[in-house]
PyMOL CGO cylinders between C-alpha atoms (Angstrom):
from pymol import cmd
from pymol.cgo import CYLINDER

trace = [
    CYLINDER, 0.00, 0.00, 0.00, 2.85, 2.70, 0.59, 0.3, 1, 1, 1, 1, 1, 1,
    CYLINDER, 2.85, 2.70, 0.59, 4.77, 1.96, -2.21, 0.3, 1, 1, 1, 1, 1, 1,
    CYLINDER, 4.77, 1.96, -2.21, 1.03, 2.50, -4.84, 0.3, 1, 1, 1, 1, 1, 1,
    CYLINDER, 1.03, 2.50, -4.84, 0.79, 5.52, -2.60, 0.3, 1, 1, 1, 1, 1, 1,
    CYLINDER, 0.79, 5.52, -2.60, 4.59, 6.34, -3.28, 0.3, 1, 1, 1, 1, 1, 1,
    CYLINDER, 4.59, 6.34, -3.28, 4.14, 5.54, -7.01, 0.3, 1, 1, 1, 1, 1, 1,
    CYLINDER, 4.14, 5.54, -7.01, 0.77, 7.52, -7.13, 0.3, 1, 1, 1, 1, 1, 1,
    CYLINDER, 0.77, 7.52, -7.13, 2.67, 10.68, -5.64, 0.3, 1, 1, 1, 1, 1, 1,
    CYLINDER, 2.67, 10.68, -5.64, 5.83, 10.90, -7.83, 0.3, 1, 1, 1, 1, 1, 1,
    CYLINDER, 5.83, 10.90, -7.83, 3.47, 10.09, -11.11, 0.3, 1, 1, 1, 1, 1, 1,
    CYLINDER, 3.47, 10.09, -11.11, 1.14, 13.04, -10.03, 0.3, 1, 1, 1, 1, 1, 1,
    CYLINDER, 1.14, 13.04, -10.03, 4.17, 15.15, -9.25, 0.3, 1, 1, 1, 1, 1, 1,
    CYLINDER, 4.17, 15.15, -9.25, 5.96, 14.53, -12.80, 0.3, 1, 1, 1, 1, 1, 1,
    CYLINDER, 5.96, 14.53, -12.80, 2.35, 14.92, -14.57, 0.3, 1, 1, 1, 1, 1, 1,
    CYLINDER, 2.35, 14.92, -14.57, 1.94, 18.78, -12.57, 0.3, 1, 1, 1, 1, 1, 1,
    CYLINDER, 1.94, 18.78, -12.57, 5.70, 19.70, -12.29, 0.3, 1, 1, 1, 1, 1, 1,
    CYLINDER, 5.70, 19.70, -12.29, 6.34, 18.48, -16.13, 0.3, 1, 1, 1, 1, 1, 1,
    CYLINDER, 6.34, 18.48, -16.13, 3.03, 18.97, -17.79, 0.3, 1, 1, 1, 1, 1, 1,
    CYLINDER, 3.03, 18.97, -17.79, 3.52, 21.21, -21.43, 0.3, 1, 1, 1, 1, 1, 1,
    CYLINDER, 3.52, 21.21, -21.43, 0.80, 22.25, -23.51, 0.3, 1, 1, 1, 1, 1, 1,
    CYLINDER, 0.80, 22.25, -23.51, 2.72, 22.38, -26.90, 0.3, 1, 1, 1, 1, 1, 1,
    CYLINDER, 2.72, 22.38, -26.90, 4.22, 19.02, -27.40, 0.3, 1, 1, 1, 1, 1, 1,
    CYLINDER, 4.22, 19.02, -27.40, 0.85, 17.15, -28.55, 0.3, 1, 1, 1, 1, 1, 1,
    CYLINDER, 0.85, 17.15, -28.55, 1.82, 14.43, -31.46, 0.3, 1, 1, 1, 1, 1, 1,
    CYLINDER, 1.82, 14.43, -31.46, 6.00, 15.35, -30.97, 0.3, 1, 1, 1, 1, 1, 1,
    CYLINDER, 6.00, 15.35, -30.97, 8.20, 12.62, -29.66, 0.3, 1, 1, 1, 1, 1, 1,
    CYLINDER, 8.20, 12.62, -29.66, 11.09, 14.32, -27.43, 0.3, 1, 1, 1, 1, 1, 1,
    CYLINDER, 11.09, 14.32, -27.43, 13.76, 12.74, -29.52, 0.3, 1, 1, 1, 1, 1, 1,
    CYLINDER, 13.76, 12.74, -29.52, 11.93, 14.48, -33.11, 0.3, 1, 1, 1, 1, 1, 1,
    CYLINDER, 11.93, 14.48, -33.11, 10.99, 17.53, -32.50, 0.3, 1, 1, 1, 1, 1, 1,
    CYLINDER, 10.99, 17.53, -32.50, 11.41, 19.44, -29.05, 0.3, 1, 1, 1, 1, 1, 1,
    CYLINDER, 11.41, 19.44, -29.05, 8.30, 21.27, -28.17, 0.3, 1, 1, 1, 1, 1, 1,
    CYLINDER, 8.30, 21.27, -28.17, 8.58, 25.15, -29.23, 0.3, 1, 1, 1, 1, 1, 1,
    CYLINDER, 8.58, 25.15, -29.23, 7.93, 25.94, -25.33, 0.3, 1, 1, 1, 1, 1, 1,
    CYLINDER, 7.93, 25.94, -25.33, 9.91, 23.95, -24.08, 0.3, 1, 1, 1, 1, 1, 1,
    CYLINDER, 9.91, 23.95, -24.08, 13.09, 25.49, -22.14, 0.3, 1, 1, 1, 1, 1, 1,
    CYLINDER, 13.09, 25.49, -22.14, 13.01, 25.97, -19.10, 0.3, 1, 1, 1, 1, 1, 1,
    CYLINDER, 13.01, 25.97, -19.10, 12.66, 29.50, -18.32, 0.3, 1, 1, 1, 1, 1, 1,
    CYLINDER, 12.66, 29.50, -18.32, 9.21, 29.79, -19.80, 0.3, 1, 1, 1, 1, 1, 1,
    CYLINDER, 9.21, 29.79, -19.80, 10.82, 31.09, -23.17, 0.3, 1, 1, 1, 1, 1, 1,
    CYLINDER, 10.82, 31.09, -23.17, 9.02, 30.39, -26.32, 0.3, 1, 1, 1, 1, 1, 1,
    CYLINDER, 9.02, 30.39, -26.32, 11.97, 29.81, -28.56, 0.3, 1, 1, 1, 1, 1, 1,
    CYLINDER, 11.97, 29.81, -28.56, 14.27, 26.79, -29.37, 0.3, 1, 1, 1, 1, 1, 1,
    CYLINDER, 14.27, 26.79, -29.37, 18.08, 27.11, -29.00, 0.3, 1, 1, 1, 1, 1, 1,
    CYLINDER, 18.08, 27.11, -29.00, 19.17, 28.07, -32.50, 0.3, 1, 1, 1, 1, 1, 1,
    CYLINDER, 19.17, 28.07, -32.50, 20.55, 24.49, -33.12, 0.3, 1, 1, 1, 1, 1, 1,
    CYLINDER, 20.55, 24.49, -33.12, 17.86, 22.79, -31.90, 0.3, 1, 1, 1, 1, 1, 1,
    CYLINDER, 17.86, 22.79, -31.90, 15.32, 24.49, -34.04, 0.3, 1, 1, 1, 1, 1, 1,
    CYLINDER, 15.32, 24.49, -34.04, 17.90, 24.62, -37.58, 0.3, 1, 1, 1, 1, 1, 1,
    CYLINDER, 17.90, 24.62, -37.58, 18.31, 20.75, -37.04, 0.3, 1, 1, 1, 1, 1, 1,
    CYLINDER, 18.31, 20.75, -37.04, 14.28, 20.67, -36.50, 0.3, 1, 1, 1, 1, 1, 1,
    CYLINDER, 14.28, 20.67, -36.50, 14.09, 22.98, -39.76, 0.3, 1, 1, 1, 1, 1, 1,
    CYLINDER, 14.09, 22.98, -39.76, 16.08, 19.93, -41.70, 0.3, 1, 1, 1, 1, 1, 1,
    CYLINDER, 16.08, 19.93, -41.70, 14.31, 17.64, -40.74, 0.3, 1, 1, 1, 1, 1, 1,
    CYLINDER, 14.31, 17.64, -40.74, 11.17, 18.62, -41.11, 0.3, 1, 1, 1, 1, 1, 1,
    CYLINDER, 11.17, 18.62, -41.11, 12.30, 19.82, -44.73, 0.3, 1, 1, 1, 1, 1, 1,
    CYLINDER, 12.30, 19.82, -44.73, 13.40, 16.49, -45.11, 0.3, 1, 1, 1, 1, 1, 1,
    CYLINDER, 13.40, 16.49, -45.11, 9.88, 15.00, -44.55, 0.3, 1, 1, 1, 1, 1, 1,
    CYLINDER, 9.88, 15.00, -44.55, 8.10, 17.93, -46.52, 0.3, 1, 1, 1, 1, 1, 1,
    CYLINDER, 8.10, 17.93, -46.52, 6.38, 18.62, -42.98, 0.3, 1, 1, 1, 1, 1, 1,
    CYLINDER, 6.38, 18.62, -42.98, 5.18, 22.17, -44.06, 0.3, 1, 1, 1, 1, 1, 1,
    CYLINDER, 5.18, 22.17, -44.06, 3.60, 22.95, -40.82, 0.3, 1, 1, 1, 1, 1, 1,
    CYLINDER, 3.60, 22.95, -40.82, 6.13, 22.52, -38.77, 0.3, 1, 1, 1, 1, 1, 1,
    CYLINDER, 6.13, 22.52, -38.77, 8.69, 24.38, -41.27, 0.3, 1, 1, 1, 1, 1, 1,
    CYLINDER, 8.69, 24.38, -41.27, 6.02, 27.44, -41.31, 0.3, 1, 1, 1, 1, 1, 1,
    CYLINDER, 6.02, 27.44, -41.31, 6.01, 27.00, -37.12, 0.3, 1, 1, 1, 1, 1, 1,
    CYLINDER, 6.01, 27.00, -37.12, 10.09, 26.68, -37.31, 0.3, 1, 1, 1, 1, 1, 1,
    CYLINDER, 10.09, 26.68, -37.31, 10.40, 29.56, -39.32, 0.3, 1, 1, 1, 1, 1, 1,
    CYLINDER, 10.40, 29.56, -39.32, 7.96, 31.90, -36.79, 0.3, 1, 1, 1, 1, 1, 1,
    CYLINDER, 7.96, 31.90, -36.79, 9.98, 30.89, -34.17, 0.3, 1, 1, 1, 1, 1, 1,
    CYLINDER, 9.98, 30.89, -34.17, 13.05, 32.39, -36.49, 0.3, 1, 1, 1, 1, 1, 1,
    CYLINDER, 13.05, 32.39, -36.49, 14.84, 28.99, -36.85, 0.3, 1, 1, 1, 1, 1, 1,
    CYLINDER, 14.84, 28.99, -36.85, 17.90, 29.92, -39.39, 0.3, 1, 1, 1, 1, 1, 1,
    CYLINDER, 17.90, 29.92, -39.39, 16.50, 28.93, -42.84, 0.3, 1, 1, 1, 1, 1, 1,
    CYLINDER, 16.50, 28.93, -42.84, 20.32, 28.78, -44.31, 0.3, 1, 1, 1, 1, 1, 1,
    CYLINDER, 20.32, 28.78, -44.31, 21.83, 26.96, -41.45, 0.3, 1, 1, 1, 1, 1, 1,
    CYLINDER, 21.83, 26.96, -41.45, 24.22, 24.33, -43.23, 0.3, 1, 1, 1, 1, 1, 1,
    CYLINDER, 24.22, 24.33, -43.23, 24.06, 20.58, -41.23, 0.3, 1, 1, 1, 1, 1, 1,
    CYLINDER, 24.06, 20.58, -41.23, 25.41, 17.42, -41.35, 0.3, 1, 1, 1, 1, 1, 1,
    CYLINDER, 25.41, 17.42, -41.35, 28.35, 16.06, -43.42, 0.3, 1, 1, 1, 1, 1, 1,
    CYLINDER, 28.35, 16.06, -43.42, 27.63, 17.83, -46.15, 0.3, 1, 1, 1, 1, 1, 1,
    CYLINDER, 27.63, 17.83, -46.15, 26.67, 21.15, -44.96, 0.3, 1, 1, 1, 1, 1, 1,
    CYLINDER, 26.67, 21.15, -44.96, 23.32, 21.57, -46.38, 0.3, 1, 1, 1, 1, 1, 1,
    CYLINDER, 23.32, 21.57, -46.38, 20.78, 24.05, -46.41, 0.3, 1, 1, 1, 1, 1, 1,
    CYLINDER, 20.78, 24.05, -46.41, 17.16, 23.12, -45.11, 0.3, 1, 1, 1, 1, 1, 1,
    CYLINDER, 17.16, 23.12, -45.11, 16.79, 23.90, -49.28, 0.3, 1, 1, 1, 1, 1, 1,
    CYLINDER, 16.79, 23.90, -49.28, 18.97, 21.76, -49.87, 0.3, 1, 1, 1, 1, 1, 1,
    CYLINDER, 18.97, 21.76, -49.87, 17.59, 18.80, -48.04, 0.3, 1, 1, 1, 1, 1, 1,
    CYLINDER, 17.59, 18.80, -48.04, 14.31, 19.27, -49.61, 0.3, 1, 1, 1, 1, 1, 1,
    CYLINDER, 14.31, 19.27, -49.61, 15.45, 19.24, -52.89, 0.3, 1, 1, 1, 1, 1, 1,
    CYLINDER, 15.45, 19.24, -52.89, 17.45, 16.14, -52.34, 0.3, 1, 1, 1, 1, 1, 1,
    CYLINDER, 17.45, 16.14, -52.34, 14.16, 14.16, -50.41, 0.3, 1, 1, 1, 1, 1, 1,
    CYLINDER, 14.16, 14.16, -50.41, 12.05, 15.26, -53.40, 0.3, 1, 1, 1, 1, 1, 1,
    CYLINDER, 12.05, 15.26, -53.40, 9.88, 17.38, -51.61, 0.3, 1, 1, 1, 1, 1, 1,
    CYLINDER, 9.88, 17.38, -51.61, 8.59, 19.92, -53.79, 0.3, 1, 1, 1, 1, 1, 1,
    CYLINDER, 8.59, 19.92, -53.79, 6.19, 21.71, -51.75, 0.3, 1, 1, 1, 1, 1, 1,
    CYLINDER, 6.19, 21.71, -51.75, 8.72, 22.27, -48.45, 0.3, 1, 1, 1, 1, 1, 1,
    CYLINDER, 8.72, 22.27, -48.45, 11.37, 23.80, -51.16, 0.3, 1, 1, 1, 1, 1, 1,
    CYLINDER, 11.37, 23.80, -51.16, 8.93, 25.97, -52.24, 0.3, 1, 1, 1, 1, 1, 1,
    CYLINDER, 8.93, 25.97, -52.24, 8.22, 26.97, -48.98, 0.3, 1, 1, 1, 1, 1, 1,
    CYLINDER, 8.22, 26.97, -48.98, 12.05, 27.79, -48.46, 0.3, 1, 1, 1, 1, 1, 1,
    CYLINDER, 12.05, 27.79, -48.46, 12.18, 29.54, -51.29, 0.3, 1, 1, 1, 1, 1, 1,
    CYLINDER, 12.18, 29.54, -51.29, 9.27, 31.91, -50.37, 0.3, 1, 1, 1, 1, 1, 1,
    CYLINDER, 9.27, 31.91, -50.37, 10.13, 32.17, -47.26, 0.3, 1, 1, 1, 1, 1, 1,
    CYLINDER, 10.13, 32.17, -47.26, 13.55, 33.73, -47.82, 0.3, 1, 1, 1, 1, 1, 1,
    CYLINDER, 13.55, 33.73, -47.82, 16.00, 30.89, -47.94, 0.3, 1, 1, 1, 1, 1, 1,
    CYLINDER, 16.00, 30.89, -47.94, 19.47, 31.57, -50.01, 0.3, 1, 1, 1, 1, 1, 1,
    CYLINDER, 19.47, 31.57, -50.01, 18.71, 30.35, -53.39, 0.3, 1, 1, 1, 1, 1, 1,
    CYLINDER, 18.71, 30.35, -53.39, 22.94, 30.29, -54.45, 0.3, 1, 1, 1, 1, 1, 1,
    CYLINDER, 22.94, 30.29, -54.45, 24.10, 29.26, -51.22, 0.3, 1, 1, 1, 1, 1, 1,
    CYLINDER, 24.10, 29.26, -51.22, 25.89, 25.45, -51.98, 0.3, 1, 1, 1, 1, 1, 1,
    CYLINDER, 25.89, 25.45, -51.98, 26.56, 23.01, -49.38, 0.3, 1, 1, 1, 1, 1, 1,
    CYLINDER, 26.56, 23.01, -49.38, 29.96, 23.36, -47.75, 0.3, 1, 1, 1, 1, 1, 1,
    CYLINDER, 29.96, 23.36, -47.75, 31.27, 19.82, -49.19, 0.3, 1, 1, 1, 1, 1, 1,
    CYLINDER, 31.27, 19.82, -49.19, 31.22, 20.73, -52.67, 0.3, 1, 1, 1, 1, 1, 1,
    CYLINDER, 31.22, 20.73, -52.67, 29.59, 24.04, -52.96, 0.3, 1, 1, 1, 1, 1, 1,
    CYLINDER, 29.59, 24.04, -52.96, 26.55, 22.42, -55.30, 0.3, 1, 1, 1, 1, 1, 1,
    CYLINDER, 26.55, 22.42, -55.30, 23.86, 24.85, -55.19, 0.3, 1, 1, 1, 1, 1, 1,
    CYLINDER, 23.86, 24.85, -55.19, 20.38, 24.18, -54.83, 0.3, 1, 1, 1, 1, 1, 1,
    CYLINDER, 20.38, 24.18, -54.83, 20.06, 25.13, -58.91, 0.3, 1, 1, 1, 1, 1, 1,
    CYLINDER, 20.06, 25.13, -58.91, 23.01, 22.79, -59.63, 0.3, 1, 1, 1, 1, 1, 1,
    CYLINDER, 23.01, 22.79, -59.63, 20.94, 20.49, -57.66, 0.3, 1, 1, 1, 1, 1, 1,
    CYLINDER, 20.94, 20.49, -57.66, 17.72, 20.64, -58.84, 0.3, 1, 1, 1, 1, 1, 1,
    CYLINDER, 17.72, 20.64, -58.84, 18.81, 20.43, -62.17, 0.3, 1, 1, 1, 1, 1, 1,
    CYLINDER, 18.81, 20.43, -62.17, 20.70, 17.28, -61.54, 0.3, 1, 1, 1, 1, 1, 1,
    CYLINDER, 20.70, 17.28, -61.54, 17.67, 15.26, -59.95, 0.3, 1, 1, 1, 1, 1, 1,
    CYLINDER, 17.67, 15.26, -59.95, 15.64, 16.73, -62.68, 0.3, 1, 1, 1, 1, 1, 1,
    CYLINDER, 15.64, 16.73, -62.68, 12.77, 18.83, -60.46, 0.3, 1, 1, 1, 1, 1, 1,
    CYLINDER, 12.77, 18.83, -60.46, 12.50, 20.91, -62.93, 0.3, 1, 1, 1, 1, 1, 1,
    CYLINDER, 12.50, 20.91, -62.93, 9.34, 22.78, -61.04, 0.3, 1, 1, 1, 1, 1, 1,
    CYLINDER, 9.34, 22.78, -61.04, 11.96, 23.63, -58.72, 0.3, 1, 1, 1, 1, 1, 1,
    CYLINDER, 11.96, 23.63, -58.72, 14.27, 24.58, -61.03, 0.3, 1, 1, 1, 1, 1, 1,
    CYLINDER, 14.27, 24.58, -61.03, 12.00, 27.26, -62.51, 0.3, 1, 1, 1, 1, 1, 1,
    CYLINDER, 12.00, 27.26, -62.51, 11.04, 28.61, -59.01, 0.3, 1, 1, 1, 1, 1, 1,
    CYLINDER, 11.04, 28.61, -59.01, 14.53, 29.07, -58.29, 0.3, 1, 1, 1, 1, 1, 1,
    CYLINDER, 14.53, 29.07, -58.29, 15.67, 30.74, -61.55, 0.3, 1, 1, 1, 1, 1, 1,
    CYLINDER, 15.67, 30.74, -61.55, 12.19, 32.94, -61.23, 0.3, 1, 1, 1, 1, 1, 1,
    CYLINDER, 12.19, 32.94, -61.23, 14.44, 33.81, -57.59, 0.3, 1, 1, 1, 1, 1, 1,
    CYLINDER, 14.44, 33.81, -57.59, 17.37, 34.73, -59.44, 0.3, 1, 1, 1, 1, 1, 1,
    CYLINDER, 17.37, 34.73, -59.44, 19.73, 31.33, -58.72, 0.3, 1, 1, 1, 1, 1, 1,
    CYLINDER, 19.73, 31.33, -58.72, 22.57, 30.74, -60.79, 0.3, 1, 1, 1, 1, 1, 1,
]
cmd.load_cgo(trace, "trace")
């Protein structure tokens, strides 16, 4: 009976003390929740919301890009290996719709990725999204 009790206590204590009301369909290891530091902030670190911004680009997860980008996540952060731009990564998963996003949203259409400085026209053009490619000409890319 004292250990339930026990149990009952530090569950009720982690549900109060921990509780967040902006990490509904998130897992902790995806996506952090956008409120959740410690202080009471509303913003991710800057790292933690540019690697959020690639991978959501990566999935074409447009909602959470849009949400990413309000919070002022860098939209030409360069990650991984390769150094590539959430554009980048979008153009490389084949999602249309989040590069478009990028594009419209600001992101550096002649920045290349830091491995071999392809840019996301060189890119495009070599995986053939040729919607893409006209968007980014349209934005000046070379």
């Amino acid at each position: 009976m004292k250990r339930t009790i026990h149990i009952t206590a530090f569950t009720a204590a982690l549900v109060l003390g921990c509780g967040s009301e902006s990490n509904e369909a998130s897992s902790p290891s995806d996506n952090p929740p956008a409120g959740g530091n410690q202080q009471g902030d509303s913003t991710q670190t800057p790292q933690a919301s540019s690697d959020a911004l690639h991978k959501a680009a990566e999935r074409g997860d447009l909602d959470e890009i849009k949400k990413l980008l309000a919070a002022h996540a860098d939209i030409n952060s360069q990650d991984g290996k390769d150094g590539e731009t959430p554009l980048l990564r979008a153009i490389t998963r084949s999602q249309t719709e989040a590069a478009k996003l990028l594009i419209e949203s600001g992101a550096d259409v002649n920045l290349g990725r830091k491995r071999d400085g392809k840019t996301p026209l060189k890119m495009a053009e070599s995986r053939e999204r040729t919607e893409i490619v006209a968007l980014l000409k349209a934005k000046g890319a070379k």
